[in-house]
N, C-alpha and C positions, 0 to 999 in steps of 0.2 A: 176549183176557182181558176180561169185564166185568162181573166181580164186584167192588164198589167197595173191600171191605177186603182183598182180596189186591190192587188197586190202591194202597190207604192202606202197606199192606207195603211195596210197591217204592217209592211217595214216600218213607217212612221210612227206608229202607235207604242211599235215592240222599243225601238231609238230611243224613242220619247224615256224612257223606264230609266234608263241610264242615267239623264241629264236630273231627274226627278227623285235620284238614287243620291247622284252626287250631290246634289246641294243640299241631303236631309241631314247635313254635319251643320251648317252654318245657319240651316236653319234655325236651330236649336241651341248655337253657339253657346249663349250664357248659361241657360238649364245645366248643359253640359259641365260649364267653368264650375257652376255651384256643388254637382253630384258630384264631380270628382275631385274637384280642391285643386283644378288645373289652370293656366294659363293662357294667354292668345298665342304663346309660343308654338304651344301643346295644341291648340284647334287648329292652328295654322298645319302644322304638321302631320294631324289625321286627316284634314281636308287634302293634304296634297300627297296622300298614300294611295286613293286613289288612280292617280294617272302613273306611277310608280312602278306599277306590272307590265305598262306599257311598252316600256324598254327592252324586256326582257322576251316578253309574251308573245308580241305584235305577227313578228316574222314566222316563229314555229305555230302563231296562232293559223297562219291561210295553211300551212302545210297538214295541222288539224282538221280545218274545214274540210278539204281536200281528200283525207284517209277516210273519215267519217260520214262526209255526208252533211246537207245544208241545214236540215231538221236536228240531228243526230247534235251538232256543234251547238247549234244555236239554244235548246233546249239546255245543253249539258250548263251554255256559258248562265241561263237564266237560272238555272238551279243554285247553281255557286253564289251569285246575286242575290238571292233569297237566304241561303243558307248564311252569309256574310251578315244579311239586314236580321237575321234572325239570334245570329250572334249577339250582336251589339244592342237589342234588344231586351236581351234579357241576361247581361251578364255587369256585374259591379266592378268587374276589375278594369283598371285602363288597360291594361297590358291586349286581354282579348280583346275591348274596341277597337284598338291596333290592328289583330288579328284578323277581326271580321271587315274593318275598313279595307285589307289589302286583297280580303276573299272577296270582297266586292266588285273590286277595283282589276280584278283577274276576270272575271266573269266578263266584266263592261268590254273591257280587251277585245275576249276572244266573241264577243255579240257586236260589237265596232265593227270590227274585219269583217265578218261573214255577213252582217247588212248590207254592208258598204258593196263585199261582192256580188249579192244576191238582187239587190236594186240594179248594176250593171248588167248583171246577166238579161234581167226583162227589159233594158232600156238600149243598152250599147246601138248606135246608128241611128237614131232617132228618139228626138227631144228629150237626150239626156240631160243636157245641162239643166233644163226646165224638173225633171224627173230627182235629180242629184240636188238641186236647189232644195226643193220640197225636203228632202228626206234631208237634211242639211239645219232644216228651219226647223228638225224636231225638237237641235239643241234647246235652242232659247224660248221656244214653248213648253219643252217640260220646264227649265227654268224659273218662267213665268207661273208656272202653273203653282211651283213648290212652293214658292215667295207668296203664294195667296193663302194657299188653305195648308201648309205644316204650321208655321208659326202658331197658328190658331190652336192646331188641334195637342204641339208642345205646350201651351198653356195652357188648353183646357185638362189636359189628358198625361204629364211626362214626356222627358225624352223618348223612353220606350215607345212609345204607341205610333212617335213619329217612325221611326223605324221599323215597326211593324205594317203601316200605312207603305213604307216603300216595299218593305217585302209581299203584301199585299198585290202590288201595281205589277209584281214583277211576274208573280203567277198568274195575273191576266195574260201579260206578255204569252205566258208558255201556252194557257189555251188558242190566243190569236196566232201564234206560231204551226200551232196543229193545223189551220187551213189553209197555210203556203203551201205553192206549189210549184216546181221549178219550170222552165219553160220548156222546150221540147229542145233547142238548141245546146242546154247544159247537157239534159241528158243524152244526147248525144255523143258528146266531147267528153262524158264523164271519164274513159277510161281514155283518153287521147295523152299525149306525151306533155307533162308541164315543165319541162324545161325552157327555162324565158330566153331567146336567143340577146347575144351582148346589147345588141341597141333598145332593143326593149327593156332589158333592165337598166339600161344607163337613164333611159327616157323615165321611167317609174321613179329613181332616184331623184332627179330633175323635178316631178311633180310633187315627189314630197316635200324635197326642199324646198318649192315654191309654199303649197298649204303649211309646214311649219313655222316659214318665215311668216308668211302673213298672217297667221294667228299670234306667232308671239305679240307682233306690234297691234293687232286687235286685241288682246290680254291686257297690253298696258292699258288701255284706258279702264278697268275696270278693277285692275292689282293698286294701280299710282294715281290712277283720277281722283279717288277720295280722299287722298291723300294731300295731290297738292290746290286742293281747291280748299282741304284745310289748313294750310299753311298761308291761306289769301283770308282766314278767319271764318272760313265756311262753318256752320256746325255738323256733327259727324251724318245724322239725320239729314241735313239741305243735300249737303255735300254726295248722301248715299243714293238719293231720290234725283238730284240732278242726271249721275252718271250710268244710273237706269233706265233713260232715256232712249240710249244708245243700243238698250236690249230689246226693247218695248219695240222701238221700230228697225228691227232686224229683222223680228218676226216677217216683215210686210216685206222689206228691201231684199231678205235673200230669196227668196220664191220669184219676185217680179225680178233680179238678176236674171234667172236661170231664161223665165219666159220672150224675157228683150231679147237673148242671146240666141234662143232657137230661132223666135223672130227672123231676127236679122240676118241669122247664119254668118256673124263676127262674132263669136264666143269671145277670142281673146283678143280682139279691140277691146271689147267692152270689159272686161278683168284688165287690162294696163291702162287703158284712163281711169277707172276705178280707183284702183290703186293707186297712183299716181296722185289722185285726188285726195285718198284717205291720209297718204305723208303727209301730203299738205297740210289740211288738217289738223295733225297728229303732232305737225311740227308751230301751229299755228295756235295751239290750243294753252300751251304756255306760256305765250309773250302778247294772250290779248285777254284783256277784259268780258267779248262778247260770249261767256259760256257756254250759256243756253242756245243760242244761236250754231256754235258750232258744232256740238254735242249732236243737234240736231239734225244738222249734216250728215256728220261721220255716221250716224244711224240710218240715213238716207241712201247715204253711197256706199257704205263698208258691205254691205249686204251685196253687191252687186257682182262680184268675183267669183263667190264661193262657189255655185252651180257651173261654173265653166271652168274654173279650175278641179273639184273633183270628178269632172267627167274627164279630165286629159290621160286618167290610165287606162278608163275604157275603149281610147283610141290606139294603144300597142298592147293590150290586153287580147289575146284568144280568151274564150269561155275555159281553155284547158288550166291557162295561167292566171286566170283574175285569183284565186283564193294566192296563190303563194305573194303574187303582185301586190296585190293590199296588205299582205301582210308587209314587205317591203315598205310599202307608202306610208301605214301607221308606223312603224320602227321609229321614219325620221322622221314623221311628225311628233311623235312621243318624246322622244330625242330634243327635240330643237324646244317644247314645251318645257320641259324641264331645266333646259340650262337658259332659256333664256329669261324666263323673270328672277331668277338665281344672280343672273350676271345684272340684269336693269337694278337689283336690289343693292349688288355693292357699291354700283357706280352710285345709284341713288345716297345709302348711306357715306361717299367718300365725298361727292361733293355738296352734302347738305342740303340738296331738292330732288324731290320726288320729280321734277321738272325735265330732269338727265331721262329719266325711265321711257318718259314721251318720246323723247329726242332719238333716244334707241328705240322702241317702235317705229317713230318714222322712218328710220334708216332699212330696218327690217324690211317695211312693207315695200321702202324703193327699193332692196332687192330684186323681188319679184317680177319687176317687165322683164329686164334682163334676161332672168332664167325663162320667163317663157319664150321668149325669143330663141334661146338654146333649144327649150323644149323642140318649138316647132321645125328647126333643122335636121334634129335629131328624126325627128317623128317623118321628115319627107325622103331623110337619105334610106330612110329604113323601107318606105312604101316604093321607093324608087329600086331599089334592089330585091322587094319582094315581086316586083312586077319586072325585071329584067331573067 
């Protein structure tokens, strides 16, 4: 197969696994509280054991891809996934649903990274941001997808079967993974030197920062949205179906991101008005009344950055360094994911609204011109000395 968008397909399909992995905890939240005599503490805390390995994983995960091979990793990470959803499927004890959530959550890692690189590899120079969009919008349609038919099938069927249902999705993944195929340009470069010279790794660092930042503050709206729309007497239902919104049409907003931006050929014009607009937003959604109106928005616009910001490593990325690179990029994305609704949480508990969380998202997201402004300095003095 070496057609790049029925390649971009199978990336998107295999992605998808992930986002449809992770949300088979919450789908199931209560079943769960009742089998195990646990708390929201306690779900809270297996749901976020997933992104967990992240930290750890992210950076030795491209140096992985890299010894091994793009098949070889990517299989290994989906077995782990299976193996993890297979755990928690069929064992009583919390302590292994622990266990298998963080073998899950290791798998997703090192299947993160090597998509992320393997989609660059067949797109790098042309309509990436369009290509990175897509593969971007897998999140929130496997999302969408879990929110439809787990719940159903945890009450018709037990926790387990939801679980079994992801471990299921993940061994598709591994068949559609057998018909990848690298481009001829990796193979190429496969045995070429992956040492990232300084300004490219400084540049990577730069674009991580930017997607971590900007996720955190697109987090908030859906860690603190229901939160303080219940504190204005929302019910937890209104309150949860309002801030869903926001998912529903990201699905549409990050894919037509990516395509305005090849368009145009202004990628990062259109991620800093973007963003710019989401603060807004982000910072507007506290101190007004019109909810649903803005909800609508932020679902409208927030989608519009991510295809042109994760294509910025495929721009000081060689094919030799994309695997060690993404691994760099998820590190501080995983990094900035984890302390930041950590930190929105206590400000939120110290000053009594969930309303502060927002206010830090907004701040977040107005990081981001900034750095791309760094970004693209960085990215020209380095093209200016590769070419002198």
């Amino acid at each position: 197969m070496r057609n790049r968008w029925a390649i971009l397909a199978i990336l998107f399909v295999v992605r998808l696994t992930i986002a449809f992995q992770f949300q088979s905890v919450a789908a199931v939240a209560p079943l769960l509280e009742k089998t195990f005599g646990v708390g929201l503490a306690d779900i809270g805390l297996l749901i976020g054991l997933y992104f967990t390995p992240g930290i750890v994983l992210a950076l030795p995960g491209g140096a992985i891809g890299r010894r091994f091979g793009d098949k070889p990793t990517t299989i290994a990470a989906l077995l782990l996934m299976t193996a993890g959803s297979l755990v928690m499927a069929t064992t009583d004890i919390w302590g292994l649903q622990m266990a298998g959530r963080l073998a899950s959550g290791a798998g997703g890692v090192l299947l993160t990274v090597q998509l992320t690189k393997m989609g660059a590899d067949w797109f790098a120079g042309k309509e990436i941001a369009t290509a990175m969009a897509i593969f971007v919008s897998s999140w929130p349609t496997g999302v969408a997808i879990s929110l439809l038919v787990l719940p159903a099938i945890g009450i018709a069927h037990g926790a387990g079967t939801v679980f079994l249902a992801a471990a299921a999705l993940t061994v598709v993944g591994i068949v559609l993974i057998a018909l990848y195929q690298p481009p001829t340009t990796a193979i190429a470069t496969a045995a070429a030197s992956a040492r990232l010279d300084p300004l490219a790794l400084l540049a990577v660092v730069v674009a991580g920062l930017i997607w971590g930042l900007f996720n955190v503050g697109f987090a908030m709206i859906f860690s603190f949205g229901p939160s303080l729309l219940a504190e204005r007497g929302w019910s937890i239902a209104a309150a949860g179906s309002a801030i869903s919104l926001v998912l529903w049409l990201s699905v549409i907003s990050v894919p037509a991101g990516g395509l305005i931006a090849d368009r145009t050929g202004r990628p990062l014009t259109l991620a800093v008005a973007a963003s710019l607009a989401v603060a807004l937003l982000l910072a507007w959604l506290p101190r007004s009344d019109a909810v649903i109106p803005i909800l609508v928005l932020i679902g409208l616009v927030s989608g519009h950055p991510a295809g042109p910001i994760m294509s910025l490593p495929a721009r000081v990325l060689a094919p030799a360094t994309r695997a060690i690179g993404m691994g760099m990029f998820y590190t501080l994305f995983y990094a900035a994911m984890m302390l930041g609704p950590a930190i929105a949480g206590r400000l939120a508990k110290s000053a009594g609204t969930a309303a502060v969380a927002l206010d830090l998202g907004a701040l977040a997201v107005l990081a981001c011109p900034p750095l791309m402004w760094l970004f693209e300095r960085i990215a020209s003095v380095r093209h200016r000395r590769a070419r002198s």
